[in-house]
C-alpha positions in Angstrom: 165.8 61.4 122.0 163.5 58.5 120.8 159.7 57.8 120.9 161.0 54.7 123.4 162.1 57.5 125.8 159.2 60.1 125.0 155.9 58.4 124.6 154.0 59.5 127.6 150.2 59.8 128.2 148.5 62.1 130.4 148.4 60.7 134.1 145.0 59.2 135.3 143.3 59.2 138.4 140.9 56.2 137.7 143.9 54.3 136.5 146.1 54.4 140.1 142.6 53.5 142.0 142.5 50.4 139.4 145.6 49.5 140.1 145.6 50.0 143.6 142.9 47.9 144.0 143.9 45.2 141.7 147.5 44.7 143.3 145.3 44.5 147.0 143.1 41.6 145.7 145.9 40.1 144.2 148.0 40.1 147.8 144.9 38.8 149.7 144.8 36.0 147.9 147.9 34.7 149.9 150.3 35.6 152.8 151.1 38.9 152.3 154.5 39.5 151.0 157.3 41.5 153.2 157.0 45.3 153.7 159.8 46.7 151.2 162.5 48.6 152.1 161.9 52.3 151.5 163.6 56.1 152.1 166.0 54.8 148.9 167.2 57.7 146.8 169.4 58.2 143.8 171.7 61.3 143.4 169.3 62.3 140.6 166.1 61.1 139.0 166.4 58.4 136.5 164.8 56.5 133.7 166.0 54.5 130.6 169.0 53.9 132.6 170.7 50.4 133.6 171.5 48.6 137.0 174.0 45.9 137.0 174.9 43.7 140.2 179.1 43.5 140.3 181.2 40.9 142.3 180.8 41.4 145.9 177.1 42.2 146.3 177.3 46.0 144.9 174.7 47.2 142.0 176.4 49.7 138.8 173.2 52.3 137.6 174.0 53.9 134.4 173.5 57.1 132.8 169.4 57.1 131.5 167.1 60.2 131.2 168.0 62.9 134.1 165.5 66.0 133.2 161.9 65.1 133.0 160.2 64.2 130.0 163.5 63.2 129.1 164.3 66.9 127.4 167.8 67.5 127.3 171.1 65.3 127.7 171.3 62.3 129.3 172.8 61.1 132.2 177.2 61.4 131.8 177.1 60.2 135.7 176.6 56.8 137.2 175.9 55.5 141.2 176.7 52.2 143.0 174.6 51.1 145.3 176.1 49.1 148.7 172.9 46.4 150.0 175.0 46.4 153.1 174.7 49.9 154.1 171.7 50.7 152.1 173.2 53.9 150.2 174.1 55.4 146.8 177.6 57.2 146.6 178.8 58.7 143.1 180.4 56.3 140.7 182.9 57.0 137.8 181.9 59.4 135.2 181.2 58.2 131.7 183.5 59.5 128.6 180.0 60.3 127.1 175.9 60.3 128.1 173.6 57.5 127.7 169.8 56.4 128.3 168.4 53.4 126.3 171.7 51.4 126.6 172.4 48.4 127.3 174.8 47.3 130.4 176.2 43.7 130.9 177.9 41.9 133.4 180.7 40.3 131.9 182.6 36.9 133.5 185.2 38.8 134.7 183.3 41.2 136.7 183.8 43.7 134.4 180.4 45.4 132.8 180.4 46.5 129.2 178.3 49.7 128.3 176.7 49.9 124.6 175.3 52.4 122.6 172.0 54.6 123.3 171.2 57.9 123.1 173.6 61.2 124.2 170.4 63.4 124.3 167.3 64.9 122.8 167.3 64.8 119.1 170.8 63.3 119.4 171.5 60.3 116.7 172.2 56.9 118.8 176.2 56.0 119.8 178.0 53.7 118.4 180.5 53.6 121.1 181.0 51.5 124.1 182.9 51.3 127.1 183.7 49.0 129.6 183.2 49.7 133.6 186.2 48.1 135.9 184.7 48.1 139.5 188.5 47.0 140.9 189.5 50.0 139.5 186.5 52.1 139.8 186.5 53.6 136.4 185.5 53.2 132.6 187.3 52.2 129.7 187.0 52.8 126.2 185.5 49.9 124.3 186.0 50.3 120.7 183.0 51.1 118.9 179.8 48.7 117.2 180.0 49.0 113.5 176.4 50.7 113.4 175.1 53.4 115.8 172.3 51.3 117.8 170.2 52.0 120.9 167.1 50.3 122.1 168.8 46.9 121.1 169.2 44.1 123.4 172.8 42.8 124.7 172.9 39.1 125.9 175.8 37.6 127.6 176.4 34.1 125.7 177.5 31.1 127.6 181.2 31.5 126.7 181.4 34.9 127.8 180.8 37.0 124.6 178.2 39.1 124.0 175.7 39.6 121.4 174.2 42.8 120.0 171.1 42.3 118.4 168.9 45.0 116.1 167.9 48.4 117.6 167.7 51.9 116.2 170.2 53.8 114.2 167.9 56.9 114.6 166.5 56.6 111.6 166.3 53.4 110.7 165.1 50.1 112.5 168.3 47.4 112.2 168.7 44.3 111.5 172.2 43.9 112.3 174.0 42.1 114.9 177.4 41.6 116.1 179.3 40.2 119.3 181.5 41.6 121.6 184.8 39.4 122.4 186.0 40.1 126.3 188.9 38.5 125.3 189.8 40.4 122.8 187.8 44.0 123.4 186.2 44.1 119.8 183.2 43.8 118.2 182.6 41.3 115.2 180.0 41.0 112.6 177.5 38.0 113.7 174.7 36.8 111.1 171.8 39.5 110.8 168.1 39.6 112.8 165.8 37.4 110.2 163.9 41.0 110.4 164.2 44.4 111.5 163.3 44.8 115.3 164.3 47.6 118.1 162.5 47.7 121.6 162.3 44.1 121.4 162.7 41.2 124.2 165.8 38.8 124.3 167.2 36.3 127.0 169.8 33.2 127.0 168.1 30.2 127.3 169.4 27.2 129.2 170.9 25.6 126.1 172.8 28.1 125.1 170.6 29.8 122.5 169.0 33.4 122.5 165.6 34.1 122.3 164.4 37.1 120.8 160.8 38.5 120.8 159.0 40.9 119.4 159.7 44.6 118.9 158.7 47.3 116.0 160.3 46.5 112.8 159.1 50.2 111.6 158.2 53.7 112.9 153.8 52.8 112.8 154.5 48.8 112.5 155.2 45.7 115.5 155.5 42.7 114.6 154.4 39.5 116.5 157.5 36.9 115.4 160.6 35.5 117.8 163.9 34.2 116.5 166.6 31.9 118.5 170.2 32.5 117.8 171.9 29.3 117.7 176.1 30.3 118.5 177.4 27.2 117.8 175.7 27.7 114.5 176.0 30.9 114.3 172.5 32.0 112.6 169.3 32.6 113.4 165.9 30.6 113.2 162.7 31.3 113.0 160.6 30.6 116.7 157.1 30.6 116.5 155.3 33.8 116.6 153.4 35.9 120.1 149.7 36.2 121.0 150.0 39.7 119.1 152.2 42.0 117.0 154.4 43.9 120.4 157.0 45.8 121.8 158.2 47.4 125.0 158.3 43.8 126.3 160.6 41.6 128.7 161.8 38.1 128.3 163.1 35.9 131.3 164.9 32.7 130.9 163.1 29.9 133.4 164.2 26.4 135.0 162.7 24.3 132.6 164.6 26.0 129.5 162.2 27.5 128.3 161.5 32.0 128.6 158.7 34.0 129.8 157.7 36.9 127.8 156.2 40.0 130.0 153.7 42.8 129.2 154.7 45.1 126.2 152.1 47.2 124.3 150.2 46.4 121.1 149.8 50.1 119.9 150.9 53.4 120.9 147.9 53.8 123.1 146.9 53.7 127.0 144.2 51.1 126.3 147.0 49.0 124.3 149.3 48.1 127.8 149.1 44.4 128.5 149.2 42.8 131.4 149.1 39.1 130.1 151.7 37.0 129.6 153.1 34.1 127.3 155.7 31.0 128.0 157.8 29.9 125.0 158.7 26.0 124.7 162.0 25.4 123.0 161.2 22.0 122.0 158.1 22.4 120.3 159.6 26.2 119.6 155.9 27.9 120.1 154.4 30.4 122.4 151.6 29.7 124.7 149.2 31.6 127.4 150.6 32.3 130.8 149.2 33.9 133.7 147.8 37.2 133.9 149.6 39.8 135.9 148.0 41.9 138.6 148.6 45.2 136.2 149.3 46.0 133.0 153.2 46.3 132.4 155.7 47.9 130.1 158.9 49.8 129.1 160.3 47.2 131.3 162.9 46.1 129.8 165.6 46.7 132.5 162.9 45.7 135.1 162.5 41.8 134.7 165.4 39.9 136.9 165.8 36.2 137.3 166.8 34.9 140.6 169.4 32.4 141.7 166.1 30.2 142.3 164.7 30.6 139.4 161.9 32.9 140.2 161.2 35.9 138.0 160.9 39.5 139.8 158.4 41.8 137.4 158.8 45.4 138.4 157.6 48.5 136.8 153.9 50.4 136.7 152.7 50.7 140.4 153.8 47.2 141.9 155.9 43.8 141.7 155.2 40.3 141.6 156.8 37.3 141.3 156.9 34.2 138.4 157.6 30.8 139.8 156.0 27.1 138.8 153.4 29.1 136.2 151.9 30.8 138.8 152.1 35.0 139.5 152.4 36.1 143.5 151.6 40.1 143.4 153.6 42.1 146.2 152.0 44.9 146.0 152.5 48.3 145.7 156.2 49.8 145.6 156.6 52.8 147.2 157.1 55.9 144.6 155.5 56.7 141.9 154.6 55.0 139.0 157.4 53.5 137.7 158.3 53.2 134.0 161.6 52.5 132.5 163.2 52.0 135.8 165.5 48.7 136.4 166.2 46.5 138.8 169.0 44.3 140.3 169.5 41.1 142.1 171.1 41.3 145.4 173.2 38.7 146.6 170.5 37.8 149.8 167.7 36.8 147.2 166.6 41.0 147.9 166.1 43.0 144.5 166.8 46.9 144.5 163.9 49.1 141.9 165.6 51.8 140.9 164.1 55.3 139.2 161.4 55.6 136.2 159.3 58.1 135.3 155.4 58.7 135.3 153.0 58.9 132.8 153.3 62.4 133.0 157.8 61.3 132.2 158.2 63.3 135.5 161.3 61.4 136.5 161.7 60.1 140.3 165.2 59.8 142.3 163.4 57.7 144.5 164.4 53.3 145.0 163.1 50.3 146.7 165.0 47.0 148.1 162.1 44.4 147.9 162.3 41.0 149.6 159.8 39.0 147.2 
């Protein structure tokens, strides 16, 4: 499939007691956050996959990696989950498999579905199709004008939505295009300045997206952001990270400005970071934020922004919270150690973990409802 859905280290004994114990000190040091709801679990074990909150409180999960260590074709299926009775029932088939996609909620309600992969040694999809929860079922989409997966999909301010770099499966890209709702077709947009897949992105409260990160090449990272400017319509340069990274999250905040989450320097155990970094729009530079109670990534689906403005981190053994530049841990999630799962806001200020695998890539079925 990809080395973003196959990269797996052997599991480590001394690592869980770590973390355990680092996620404990980091809860003493205030109240201790609410038990989580547990006994959640998927129709089948997931990872790489997406969860999207639709209109009337209900969460879409899409397709990802369904046999462990991600061996064989991805997920064709896809779940909703009801926060009011607390279950997953079956969802509408998709016209074709997907893990490292991209899903977004479009203004309508609607949620369109992007490339990834269809399997194991399978070339990305350029294809896309659009989930209609009123009528339960998905919709062709028309197709990108390059195969992509591990891109990012942001939702603009106006309601389209722009594609930005990935993998064509052989190739990092520097391509991007936007998707028109209104019209249900792709267009060219100006390209990445630089190749980048497994990067960060997020819309900032101007307007403009921030993107961060990512691996240009198969053995290379690179430690440079851009900001897409749509009004413009091109890119800009934005300042550069702490380090050259990928397998990252970026989350919008209050004050306009992003926070950039975890990620990995290298292809390496030792190489997961648990720091963080804020980027300032005005002065369009990075700086040091606070230190998470683990190290973090392959969370790109993982990061959610609440109605509040607080930033959920899920993913590895835990969850914490981002709010006023400080990091509340809330402990450990029940499951296993989660990478590439995703998460959803619920409409109560709750957020559902769904899935990931291990650092084995055993896959788990199994999902949380947090209260942070």
């Amino acid at each position: 499939m990809s080395g973003r859905l196959r990269d797996a280290h052997r599991s480590s004994a001394v690592w869980l007691i770590l973390a355990a114990v680092t996620l404990a000190a980091g809860c003493a040091a205030g109240d201790p956050p609410p038990p989580p709801a547990s006994g959640l679990t998927m129709a089948v074990p997931r990872a790489s996959h997406t969860a999207t909150p639709l209109p009337g409180g209900r969460v879409l999960i899409v397709g990802g990696c369904v046999v462990d260590h991600c061996d064989g074709a991805a997920g064709a299926d896809s779940e909703l989950f009801d926060p009011v009775t607390g279950r997953f029932t079956p969802g509408a088939p998709l016209s074709v498999p997907r893990a490292g996609h991209t899903a977004t909620a479009l203004a309508d309600g609607r949620v369109l579905v992007a490339g990834g992969f269809s399997g194991e040694r399978q070339p990305p999809l350029a294809g896309a199709e659009v989930y209609d929860p009123a009528a339960g079922r998905f919709e062709p989409a028309g197709a990108m004008s390059q195969r992509r997966a591990e891109h990012t999909a942001t939702r603009l301010q106006d309601g389209r939505v722009l594609i930005a770099g990935g993998t064509n499966g052989m190739d990092t890209l520097a391509g991007a295009e936007i998707y028109d709702p209104a019209t249900g077709r792709f267009s060219a947009a100006a390209e990445l300045p630089g190749r980048r897949s497994m990067h960060g992105a997020t819309l900032l409260a101007n307007g403009q997206v921030l993107v961060a990160g990512g691996r240009s090449a198969r053995d290379r990272l690179v430690d440079t952001a851009a900001v897409y400017d749509p009004a413009a319509g091109s890119w800009r340069a934005a300042g550069r990270l702490d380090a050259p990274k990928y397998k990252l999250a970026v989350a919008a905040l209050p004050d306009g400005g992003a926070l950039v989450v975890g990620g990995q320097t290298a292809d390496d155990r030792q190489a997961r970071l648990s720091r963080t970094e804020l980027f300032d729009p005005r002065s369009g530079t990075f700086r040091p934020g606070p230190t998470m109670s683990e190290p973090r990534y392959k969370i790109s689906d993982a990061v959610v922004t609440l109605a509040d403005g607080r930033v959920v981190i899920a993913g590895g053994y835990g969850a914490e919270t981002y709010a006023d530049g400080a990091l509340r841990a809330l402990g450990t999630v029940p499951g296993p150690e989660r990478q590439f799962p995703a998460a959803a806001a619920l409409p109560d200020g709750r957020v559902l973990i769904t899935g990931g695998y291990d650092d084995r890539t055993y896959l788990t079925a199994t999902a949380v409802v947090i209260r942070p």
